[in-house]
N, C-alpha and C positions, 0 to 999 in steps of 0.2 A: 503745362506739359513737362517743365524739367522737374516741378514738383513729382508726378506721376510719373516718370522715368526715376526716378531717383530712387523712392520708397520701393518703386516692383525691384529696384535692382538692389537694395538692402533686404527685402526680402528674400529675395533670391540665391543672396550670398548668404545669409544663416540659413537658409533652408542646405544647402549644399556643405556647409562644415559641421551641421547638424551631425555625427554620425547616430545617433543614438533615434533622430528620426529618419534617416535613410534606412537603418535599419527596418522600423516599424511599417516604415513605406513599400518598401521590397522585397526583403528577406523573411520577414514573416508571415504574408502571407503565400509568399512560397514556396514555405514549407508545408501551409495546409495542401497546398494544390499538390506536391510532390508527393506526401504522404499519401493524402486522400487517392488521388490522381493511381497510383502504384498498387494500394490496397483495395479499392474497391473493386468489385466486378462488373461486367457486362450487364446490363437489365432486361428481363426476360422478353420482352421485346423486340431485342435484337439493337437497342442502341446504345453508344459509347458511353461509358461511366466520365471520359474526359469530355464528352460533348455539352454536360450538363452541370462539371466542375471548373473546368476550365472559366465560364462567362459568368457563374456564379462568382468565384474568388476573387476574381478582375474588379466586379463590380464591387464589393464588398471589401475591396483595399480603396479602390478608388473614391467610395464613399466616406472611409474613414481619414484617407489625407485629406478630402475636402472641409471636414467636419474640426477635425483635430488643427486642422492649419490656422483656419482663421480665428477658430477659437482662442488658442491658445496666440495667437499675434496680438488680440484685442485684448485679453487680462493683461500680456506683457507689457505694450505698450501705457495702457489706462494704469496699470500698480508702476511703472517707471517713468510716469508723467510726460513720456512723449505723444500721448494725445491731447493733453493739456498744452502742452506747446505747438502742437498742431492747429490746436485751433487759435491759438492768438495767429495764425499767419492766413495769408487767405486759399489756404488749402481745403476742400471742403469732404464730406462724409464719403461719395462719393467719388473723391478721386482717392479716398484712403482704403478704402473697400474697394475700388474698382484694380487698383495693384496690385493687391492681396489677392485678385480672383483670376489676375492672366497667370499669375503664378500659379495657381490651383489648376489651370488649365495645363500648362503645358507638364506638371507633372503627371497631371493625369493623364496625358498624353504619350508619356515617358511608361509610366505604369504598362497600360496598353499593349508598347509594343515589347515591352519587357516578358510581360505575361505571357502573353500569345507568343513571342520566341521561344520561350520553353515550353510552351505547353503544343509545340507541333515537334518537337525533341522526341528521339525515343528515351525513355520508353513511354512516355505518354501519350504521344503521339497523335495528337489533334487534328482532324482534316477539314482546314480552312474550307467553306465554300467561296464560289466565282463572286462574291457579291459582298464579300467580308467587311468592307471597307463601310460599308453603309451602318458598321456598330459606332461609328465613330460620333454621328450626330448624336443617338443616343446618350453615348457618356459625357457629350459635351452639356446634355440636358443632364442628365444624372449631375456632374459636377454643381451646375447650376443650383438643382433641388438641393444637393447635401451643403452647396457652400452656406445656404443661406439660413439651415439648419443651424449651420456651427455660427450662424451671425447670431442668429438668436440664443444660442448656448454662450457664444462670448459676451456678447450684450447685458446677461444675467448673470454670469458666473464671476465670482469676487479673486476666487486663485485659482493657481495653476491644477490643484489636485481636487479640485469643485469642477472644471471643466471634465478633467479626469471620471470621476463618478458619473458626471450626466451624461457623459457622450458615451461611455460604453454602458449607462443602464438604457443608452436605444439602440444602441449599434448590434451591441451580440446579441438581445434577443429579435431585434429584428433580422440578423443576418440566418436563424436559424427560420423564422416567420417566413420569408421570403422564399423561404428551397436555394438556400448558397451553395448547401451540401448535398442538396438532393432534388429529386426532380418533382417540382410540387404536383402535379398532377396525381403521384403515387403518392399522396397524404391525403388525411382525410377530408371532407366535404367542407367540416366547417374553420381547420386551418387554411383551405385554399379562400375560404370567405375572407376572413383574418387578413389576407396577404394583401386581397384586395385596398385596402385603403393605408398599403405601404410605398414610400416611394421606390425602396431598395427593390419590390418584386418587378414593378415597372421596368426597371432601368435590368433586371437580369432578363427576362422576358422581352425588350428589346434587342436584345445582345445577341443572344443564345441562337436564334431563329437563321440568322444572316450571319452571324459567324461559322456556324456548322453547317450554313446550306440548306436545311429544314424549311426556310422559309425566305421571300422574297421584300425587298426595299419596303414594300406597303406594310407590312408587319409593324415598322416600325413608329408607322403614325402616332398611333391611339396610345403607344406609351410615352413617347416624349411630348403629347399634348398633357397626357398625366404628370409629367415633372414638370413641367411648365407651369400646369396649373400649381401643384404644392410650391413652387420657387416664387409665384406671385403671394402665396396665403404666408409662406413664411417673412418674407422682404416686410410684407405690412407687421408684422409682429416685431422683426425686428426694428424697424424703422421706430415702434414707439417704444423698442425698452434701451435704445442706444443711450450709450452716458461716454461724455468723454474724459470724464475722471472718476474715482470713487465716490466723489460726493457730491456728482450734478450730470 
């Protein structure tokens, strides 16, 4: 236990004098949603341009801190050989990874209510539905899905600008795959297929429904059983490319 108290709470404290990932975690993507959010229009439909940006961006920062966090924690550590001294002690995979993932959480958490505070702001103006709160299990699945992503990106990746490459040649064009920007239904047949077997469309599709009111708590099943599932198929991938040094 004071092991796993210890590491969440070094984690936690470079996550937080990070500026440069506070940045990336916050402010960046709310400038898409600002931007986006400001200049798009109404859809001929009759529904909100922020009903279908807003849970896109949310999700789409929240998947990149999870992705980017642990990643880049596992190169840091593994190339400054405190996983090598980790494991001479009886700390195990487990509680190293399991530290690293409450802290993914509660950012993600943080993200959440950051996003959705501005994105019910004028002038974008979001109209939460009665039942909002139920996006929460979703992202805690989302989190899930994407930390285990970036296990497997840390797991393989040798440095910090190898992480850099792999995580954003999935990230941005899955974020554009998924309808981050736009409401996929209004794309064609066979990118809605596409989106299908992405976890990022899951996790906005659970969101979207019960944070706008569109849709009720049941919505939410069939997509966090789908991050579930990809968090169980990545963990096994991870689990065989784990190394705790560069060369074992």
């Amino acid at each position: 236990m004071n092991a796993y108290v210890a590491l969440s709470g070094a984690v936690a404290r470079s996550h937080v004098r990070d500026r440069i990932t506070l940045f990336f975690t916050f402010l960046f993507p709310l400038i898409f949603l600002m931007v986006f959010g400001v200049l798009f229009d109404d859809l001929p439909d009759g529904r909100e341009a922020i009903g279908f940006l807003a849970p896109g961006v949310l999700c789409w920062a929240v998947a990149n801190g999870a992705v980017f966090g642990v990643a880049y924690t596992l190169v840091q550590w593994r190339e400054s050989g405190v996983l090598r001294l980790l494991r001479m002690t009886p700390t195990s995979v487990l509680t190293v990874l399991s530290s690293r993932f409450v802290v993914a959480v509660g950012v993600a958490l943080a993200q959440t209510v950051f996003f959705v505070g501005i994105a019910v702001l004028p002038p974008l103006g979001l109209r939460l539905g009665s039942q909002a709160v139920f996006a929460l299990p979703v992202v805690l699945c989302g989190v899930m899905a994407f930390f285990a992503i970036g296990m497997v990106i840390g797991s393989h990746g040798t440095s910090s600008e190898a992480i850099a490459a792999i995580a954003n040649f999935l990230l941005v064009p899955m974020a554009f795959l998924s309808g981050t920007f736009y409401p996929l239904d209004q794309a064609p047949g066979w990118l809605q297929g596409v989106a299908k077997v992405l976890p990022l469309h899951y996790m906005i599709e659970g969101t979207s429904g019960v944070l706008t009111g569109t849709d009720g708590p049941q919505s939410t099943v069939l997509p966090c059983l789908a991050l579930l599932g990809f968090t169980l198929l990545m963990v096994g991938f991870a689990a065989k490319l784990f190394r705790w040094s560069k060369d074992a």
